[in-house]
N, C-alpha and C positions, 0 to 999 in steps of 0.2 A: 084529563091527561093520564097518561098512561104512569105514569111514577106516582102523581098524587093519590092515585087508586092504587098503588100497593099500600100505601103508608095509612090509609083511611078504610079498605074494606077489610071485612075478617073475613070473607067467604074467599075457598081457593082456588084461585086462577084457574082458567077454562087452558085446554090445549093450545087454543089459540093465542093466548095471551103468551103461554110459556113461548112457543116458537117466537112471536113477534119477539118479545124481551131478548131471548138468545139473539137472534138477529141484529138488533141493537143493540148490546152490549159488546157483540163480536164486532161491530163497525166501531165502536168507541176506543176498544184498544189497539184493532188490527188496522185500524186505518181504510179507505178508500176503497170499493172491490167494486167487482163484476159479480154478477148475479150468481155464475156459475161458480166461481170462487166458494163463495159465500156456502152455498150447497154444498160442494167438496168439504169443506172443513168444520160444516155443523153435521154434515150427516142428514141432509133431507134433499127431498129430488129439488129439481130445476123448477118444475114448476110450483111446489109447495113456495120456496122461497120467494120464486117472481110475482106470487099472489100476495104473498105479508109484506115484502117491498115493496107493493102498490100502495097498501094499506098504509103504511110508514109513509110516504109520501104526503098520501093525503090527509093525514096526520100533524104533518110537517114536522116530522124527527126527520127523514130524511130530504135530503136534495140529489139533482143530477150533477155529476162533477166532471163531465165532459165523456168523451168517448174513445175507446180505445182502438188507437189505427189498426186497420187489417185490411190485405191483401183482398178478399176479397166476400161479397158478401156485403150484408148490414153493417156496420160498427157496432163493435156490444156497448151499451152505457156502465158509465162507470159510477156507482153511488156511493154517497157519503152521507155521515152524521152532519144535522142541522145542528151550528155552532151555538142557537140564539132559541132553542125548540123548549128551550130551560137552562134554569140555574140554578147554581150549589152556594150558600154564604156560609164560608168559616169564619169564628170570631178566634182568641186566642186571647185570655186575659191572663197576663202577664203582674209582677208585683207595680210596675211602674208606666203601664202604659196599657190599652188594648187598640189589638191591631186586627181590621177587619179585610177581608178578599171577596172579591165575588168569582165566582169562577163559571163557565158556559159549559156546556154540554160536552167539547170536548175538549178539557181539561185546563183549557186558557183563562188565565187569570185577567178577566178584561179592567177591573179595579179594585181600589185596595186604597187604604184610610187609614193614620194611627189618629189614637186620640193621646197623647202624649204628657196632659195638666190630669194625671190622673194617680192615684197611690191607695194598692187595695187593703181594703179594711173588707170582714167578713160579718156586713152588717144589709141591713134591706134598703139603705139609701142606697148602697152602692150597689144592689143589683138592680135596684129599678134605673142607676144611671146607665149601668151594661145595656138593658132593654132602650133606653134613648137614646145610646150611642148607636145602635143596630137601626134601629126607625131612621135616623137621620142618615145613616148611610147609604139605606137599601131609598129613600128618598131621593139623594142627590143622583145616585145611581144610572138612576132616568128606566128602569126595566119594569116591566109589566111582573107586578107583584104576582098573578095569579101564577107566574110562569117561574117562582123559587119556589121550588121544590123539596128542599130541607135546606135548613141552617143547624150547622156544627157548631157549638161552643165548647173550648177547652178551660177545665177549670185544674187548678191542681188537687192533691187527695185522692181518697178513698172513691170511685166512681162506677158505678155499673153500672156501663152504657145501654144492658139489653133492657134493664125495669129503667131507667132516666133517673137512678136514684144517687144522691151524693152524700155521703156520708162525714164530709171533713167542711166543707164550706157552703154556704146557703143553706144551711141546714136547718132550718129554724121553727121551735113549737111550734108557734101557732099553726103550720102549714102541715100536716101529715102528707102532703100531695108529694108527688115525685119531682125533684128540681124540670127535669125535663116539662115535664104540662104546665109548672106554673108559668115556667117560659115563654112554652108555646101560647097560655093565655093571655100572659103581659103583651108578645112579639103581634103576636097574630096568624104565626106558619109552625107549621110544622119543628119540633125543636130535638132536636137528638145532643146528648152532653156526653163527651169523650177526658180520659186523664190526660193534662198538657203535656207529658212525658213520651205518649203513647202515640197520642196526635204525632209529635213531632217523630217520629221515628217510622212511621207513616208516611209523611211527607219525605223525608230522608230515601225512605225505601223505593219511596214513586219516583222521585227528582232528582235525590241529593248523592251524595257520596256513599249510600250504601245500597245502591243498584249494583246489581253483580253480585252480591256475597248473599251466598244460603245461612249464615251463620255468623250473626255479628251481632254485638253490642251497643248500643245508642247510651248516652248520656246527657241528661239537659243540666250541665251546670249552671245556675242561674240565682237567684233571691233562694229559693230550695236547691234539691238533689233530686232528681228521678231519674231509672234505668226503662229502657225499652229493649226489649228480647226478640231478637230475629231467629226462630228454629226452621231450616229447611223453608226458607224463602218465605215462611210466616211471621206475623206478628204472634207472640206468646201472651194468651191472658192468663193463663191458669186458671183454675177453676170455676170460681167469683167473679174473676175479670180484675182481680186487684195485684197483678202480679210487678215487679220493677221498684217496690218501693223502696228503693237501694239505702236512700238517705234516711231510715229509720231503723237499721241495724244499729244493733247494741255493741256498741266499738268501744267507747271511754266510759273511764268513773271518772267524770269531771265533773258531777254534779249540778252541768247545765242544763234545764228545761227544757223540754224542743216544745216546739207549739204542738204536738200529738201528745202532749200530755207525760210522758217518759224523759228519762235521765241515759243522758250518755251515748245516744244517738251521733251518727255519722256525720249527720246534718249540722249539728250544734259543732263542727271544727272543719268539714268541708260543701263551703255553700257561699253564696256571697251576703247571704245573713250574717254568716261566720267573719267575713272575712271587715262586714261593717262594721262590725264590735270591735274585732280587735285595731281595725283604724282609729275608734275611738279613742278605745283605751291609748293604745300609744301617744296618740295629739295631746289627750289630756296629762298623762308622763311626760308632756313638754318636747317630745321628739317633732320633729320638723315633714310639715307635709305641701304640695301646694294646693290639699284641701283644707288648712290649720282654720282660714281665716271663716270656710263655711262651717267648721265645724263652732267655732267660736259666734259665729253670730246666728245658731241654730238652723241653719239651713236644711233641707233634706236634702242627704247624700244616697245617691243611687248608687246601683253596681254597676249601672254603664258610665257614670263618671268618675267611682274608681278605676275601671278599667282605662278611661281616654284619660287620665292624670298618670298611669303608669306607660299607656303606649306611645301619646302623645308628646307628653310633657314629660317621661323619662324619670319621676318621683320613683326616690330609692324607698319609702315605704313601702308603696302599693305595690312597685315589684315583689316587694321582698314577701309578702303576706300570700300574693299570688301564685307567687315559686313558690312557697310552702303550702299553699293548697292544693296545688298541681302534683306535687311530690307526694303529700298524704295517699291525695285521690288515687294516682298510681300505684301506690301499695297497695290499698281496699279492690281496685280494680284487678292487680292481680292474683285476688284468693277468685274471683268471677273467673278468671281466666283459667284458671286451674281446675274449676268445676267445668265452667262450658266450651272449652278450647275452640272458643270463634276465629274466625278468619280475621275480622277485624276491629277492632274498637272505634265509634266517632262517637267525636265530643262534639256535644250543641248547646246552644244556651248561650247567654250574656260573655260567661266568660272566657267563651271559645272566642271573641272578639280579641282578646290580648295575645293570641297568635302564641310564637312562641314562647313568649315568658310564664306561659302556661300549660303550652303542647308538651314542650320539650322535657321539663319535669316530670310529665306523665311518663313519658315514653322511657326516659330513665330507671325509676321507679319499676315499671313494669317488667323491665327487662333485670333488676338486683332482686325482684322480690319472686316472682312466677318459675315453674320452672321451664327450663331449658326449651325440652323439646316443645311445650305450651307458644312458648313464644317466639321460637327464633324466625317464622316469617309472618308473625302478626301484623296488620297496618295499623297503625293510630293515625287519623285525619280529623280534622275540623268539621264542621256541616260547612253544608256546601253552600249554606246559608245561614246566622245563626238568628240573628235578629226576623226574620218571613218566616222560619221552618215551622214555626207555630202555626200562623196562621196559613199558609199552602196546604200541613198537613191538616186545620181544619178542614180547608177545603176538601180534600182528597176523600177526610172522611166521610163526608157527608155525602157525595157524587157514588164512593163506594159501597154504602149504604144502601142506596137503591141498585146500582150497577156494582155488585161483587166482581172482581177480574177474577179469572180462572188461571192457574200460575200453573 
C-alpha cells in the first residue's frame, strides 16, 4: 500500500510515487475531478496524470464516479477517492472515558465506540487496557486490518509527536522506548501519539467551529486545561512541539500542587479537577448539592455529571463553581488575547457541555479584562462538538499524517 510504505521505508520516494501521492491527496480534499482538472491545478500534463490515474485505479485508491455530460464527443470520466482504499483510527483518552473513530479515506467517520467504565490512572494496567480497548474495536469494526493505516492516540502532557515520545504520562523506567513503538508493538499497526489539546483543535479546524478563522484560540476545558494555537490557518507547535500548555502557568500563591509537579498553576483553580475539589469541599462544609448524597457514599464524581447536575438539574452549587471558573478562565484568556489578537476564541472540552453558565462568563470577563480594540469583534463559541472533537481530531490527525492538506 502506498501510505504503509511511507510510514515503513526510509528510502525516498521515487518521482513517481511523489506525483501519484499529489494526485491523491489532491482528490481527498478537492473532491471528485476530471483528469483534465486534475492536471490544471497540480501543474502536470494530461497525460502524465491520465497515466498515475490509471495506476490509482488499479491500485484501488481510486474509482470511476460517473461521467460528465457533454455536447459532444466521448464523456470525460469523472474520478474519485476510494472511501474504503484505507483507514485512519483515532483514539482520544480522556480522564473518564476513551473514545475511539474509525475514519475511511475520505474523511468519513464510518464508526465510533466510547468505552465509558473507565477512570485514568497513569499506570501500565491502564495502558495495556487503552491497547484492548483499540483490539476490540478495530475487531468489531469488521475492516481488513491490513488496510489501517495509522492509528492516532491523544494522550494529555508533555508530547512529541515527531520522536512518539511522551514525557507526562506512560512514561515509565523500565521502558526507555518511545510511547509511540511500544504501542505500536502492544496494537500491532502503526501508532503515531498527538497532545489531547492539539488533537482537538485539529479536529475543530477540519470540522468544527474554527473553520474559517486564520487566527484563533482553541481551549479544552476538561478534567485539565490545554490551549491549541491557530497562527495563519496553522496549528502552532513551537519549537519541541509542546506549545498550549496554558493550564500550567504560574498564576496563584495558593499552594496547591498541580500534578506537574509546581505550585500555583492555572490548572489548580481552573479545570474541572479544580472545580471537583471544591464541590467537595463545599458538601463536606454541609452546603446542599444533588451530588451530596454521591459524595457521601464515596461515589466517583465526574466532570460530566457535575456539568448535567448544573445544566439538567439546575444545582445552585455547580452553577455557581462553573460561573466562577468560566469568569476566571476569561480573565487568563484575556492576557492571550492581548498577546495574539485572534479572531476568535472556542471553548472544547467537558465543560463547554454547560453551555451558557459557562460561555457567558467567559465572554464577560474577556470583554472587563482585554483591551478594547483586542476585542471588540472577537467571537467566543463552543466546539462544535465537545464531547467527539477528541476523537474526530484523533482521526484527522492521523489521515493527515500521511495525507498533509496544502492550505
Amino acid at each position: 500500500m502506498l501510505e504503509q510504505s511511507k510510514l515503513r521505508s526510509s528510502t525516498p520516494p521515487t518521482e513517481a510515487e511523489i506525483i501519484k501521492d499529489n494526485i491523491l491527496r489532491h482528490c481527498i480534499y478537492e473532491g471528485n475531478q476530471m483528469i483534465p482538472q486534475m492536471a490544471a491545478s497540480l501543474g502536470y500534463s494530461v497525460p502524465t496524470v491520465a497515466k498515475y490515474v490509471g495506476e490509482l485505479l488499479a491500485e484501488g485508491y481510486f474509482v470511476e464516479c460517473g461521467k460528465m455530460d457533454s455536447q459532444r464527443g466521448r464523456k470525460p470520466v469523472i474520478y474519485g477517492v476510494n472511501p474504503s482504499a484505507c483507514y485512519f483510527v483515532g483514539v482520544d483518552i480522556a480522564r473518564f472515558a476513551i473514545n475511539l473513530g474509525l475514519m475511511n479515506l475520505t474523511g468519513e467517520i464510518i464508526s465510533e465506540a466510547t468505552e465509558s467504565d473507565f477512570c485514568f490512572e497513569n499506570t501500565p494496567a491502564v495502558l495495556d487496557r487503552v491497547c484492548h480497548c483499540i483490539g476490540e474495536f478495530l475487531e468489531s469494526s469488521g475492516v481488513d486490518m491490513e488496510k489501517v493505516t495509522l492509528v492516532n492516540i491523544n494522550i494529555s502532557g508533555r508530547v512529541n509527536s515527531l520522536t512518539g515520545e511522551s514525557y507526562s504520562v506512560f512514561n515509565f523506567e523500565e521502558n526507555d522506548e518511545p510511547l509511540a513503538a511500544i504501542l505500536s508493538e502492544k496494537i500491532g499497526l502503526p501508532v503515531r501519539i498527538e497532545n489531547d489539546s492539539r488533537a482537538m483543535t485539529i479536529g475543530e479546524l477540519s470540522t468544527g467551529n474554527a473553520r474559517g478563522y486564520r487566527n484563533a484560540l482553541f481551549v479544552n476545558a476538561s478534567w485539565g486545561l490545554g490551549l491549541g494555537i491557530i497562527v495563519d490557518g496553522e496549528l502552532y507547535y513551537g519549537r519541541h512541539g509542546y506549545s498550549g500548555e496554558i493550564g500550567h502557568m504560574n498564576v496563584y500563591n495558593n499552594e496547591i500542587m498541580c500534578h506537574c509537579g509546581k505550585k500555583g498553576c492555572l490548572e489548580t483553580e481552573v479545570s474541572g479537577n479544580a472545580i471537583h475539589r471544591k464541590l467537595l469541599e463545599r458538601i463536606r462544609q454541609g452546603q446542599a448539592s444533588v451530588l451530596s448524597s454521591r459524595v457521601a457514599s464515596t461515589q466517583p464524581i465526574s466532570t460530566h455529571d457535575i456539568v448535567c447536575a448544573a445544566t439538567h438539574n439546575e444545582d445552585p452549587l455547580c452553577i455557581e463553581l462553573i460561573e466562577q471558573t468560566g469568569a476566571e478562565l476569561g480573565r487568563q484568556l484575556a492576557n492571550l488575547i492581548n498577546i495574539f489578537n485572534p479572531e476568535a476564541v472556542i471553548v472544547g472540552g467537558v465543560l463547554a457541555l454547560a453551555d451558557e453558565y459557562f460561555i457567558s462568563p467567559i465572554r464577560l470577563a474577556i470583554r472587563k479584562y482585554s483591551l478594547k480594540l483586542m476585542c471588540k469583534d472577537i467571537e467566543v463559541l463552543s466546539s462544535a462538538n465537545p464531547l467527539k472533537a477528541g476523537m474526530i481530531g484523533a482521526c484527522m490527525v492521523a489521515r493527515q499524517s500521511i495525507f498533509p492538506q496544502k492550505r
